[in-house]
C-alpha positions in Angstrom: 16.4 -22.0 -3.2 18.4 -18.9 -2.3 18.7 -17.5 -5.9 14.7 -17.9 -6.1 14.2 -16.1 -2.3 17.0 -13.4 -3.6 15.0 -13.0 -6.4 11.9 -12.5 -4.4 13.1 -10.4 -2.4 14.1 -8.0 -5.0 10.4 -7.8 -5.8 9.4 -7.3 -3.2 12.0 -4.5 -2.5 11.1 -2.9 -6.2 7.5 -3.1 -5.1 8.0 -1.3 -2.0 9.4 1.7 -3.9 7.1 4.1 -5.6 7.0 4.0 -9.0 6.7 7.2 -11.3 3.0 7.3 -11.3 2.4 6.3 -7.8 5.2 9.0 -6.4 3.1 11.6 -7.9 -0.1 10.7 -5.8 1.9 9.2 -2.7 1.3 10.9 0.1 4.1 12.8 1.1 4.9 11.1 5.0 5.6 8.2 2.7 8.1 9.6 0.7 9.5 11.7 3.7 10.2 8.3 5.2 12.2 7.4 2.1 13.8 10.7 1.7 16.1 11.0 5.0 17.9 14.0 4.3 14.8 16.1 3.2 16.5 17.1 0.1 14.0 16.5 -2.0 15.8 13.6 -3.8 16.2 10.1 -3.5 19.6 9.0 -3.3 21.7 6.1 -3.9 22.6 5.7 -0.5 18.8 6.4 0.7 17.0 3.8 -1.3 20.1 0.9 0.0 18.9 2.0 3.6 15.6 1.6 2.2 16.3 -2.0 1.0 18.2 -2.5 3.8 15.6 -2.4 6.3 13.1 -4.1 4.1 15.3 -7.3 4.0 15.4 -7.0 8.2 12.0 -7.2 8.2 11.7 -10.6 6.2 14.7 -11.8 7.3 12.6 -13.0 10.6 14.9 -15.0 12.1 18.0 -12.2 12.0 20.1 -14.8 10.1 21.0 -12.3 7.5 19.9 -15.0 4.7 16.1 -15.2 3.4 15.3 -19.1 3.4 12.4 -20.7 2.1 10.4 -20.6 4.9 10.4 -17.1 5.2 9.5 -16.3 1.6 6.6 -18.7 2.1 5.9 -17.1 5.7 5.4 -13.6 3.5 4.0 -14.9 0.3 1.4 -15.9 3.0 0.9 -13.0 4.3 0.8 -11.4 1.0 -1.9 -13.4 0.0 -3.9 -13.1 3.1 -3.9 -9.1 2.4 -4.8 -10.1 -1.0 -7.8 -11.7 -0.3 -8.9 -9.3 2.2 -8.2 -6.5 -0.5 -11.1 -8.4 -2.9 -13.3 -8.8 -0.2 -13.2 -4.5 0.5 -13.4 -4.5 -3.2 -16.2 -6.7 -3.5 -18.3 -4.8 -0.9 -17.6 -1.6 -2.5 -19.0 -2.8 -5.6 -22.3 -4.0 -4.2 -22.3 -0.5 -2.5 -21.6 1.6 -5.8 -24.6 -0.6 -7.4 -27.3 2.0 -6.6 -30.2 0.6 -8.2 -28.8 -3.3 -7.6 -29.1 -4.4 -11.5 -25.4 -6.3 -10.6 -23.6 -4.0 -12.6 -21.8 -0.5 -11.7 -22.8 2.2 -14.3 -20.2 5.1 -15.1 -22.8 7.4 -13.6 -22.9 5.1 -10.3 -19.3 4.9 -10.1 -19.0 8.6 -10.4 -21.6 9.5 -8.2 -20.7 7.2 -5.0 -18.0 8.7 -2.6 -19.0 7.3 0.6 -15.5 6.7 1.5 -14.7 10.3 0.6 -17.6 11.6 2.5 -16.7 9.8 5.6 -13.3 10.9 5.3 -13.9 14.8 4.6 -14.5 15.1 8.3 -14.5 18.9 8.1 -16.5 18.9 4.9 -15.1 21.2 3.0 -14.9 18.8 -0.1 -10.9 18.0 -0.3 -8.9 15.5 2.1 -6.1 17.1 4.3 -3.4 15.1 5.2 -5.2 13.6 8.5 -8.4 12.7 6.4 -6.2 10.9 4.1 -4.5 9.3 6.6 -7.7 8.2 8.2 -9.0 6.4 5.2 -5.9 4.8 4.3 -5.9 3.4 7.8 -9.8 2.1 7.0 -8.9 0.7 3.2 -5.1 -1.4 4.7 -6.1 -2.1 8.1 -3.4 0.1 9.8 -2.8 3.5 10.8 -0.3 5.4 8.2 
């Protein structure tokens, strides 16, 4: 069972670190965290402290070995997000569905923003780092 929690783990490690595409649009306290020295660059040495303090955090007993019940403790959790996730996404559906036919039209998807709107607290039609941070908070559950 170790060699299947290690290989979990590294999943969940690779998952944890943006990719290419999701770099781009990440908002930048993420990748400060990741990014210690403020050079700009991820190192070697940054992304092992990275994986380093990922496998603390599911190594919940401090043993310094993932066991089975601690990959099931956070595939647990994992899918308890998950299904909260659907449920967000299956409300924001039903909200984009203007005219309530069951379906969500290009037009209807490209006209609904009432998660931008609420987060453009100033108005001004773009998302400052605190607005951003404000609707992330709504859409995960957490403050970010």
């Amino acid at each position: 069972m170790k060699l299947t929690a290690a290989a979990f783990a590294t999943v969940i490690v690779a998952a944890a670190l943006p990719s290419t595409a999701r770099a781009q649009t990440a908002p930048a306290a993420t990748l400060d965290r990741l990014d210690t020295d403020g050079d700009g660059i991820f190192s070697r040495d940054e992304i092992a402290a990275v994986r380093e303090r990922l496998f603390a955090r599911l190594d919940l007993d401090g043993d310094g070995n993932l066991e089975a019940r601690e990959v099931e403790e956070l595939r647990d959790a994992i899918m308890d997000r998950a299904v909260a996730v659907q449920a967000r996404l299956a409300r924001q559906s039903r909200r984009m569905d203007a005219n309530g036919d069951g379906t969500v039209s290009a037009e209807e998807f490209r006209t609904r923003t009432l998660l931008f709107d609420l987060a453009d607290r100033d108005g001004d039609g773009r998302l400052s780092p605190a607005e951003f941070s404000f609707v992330r908070s709504l859409l995960i559950g957490r403050a970010g």
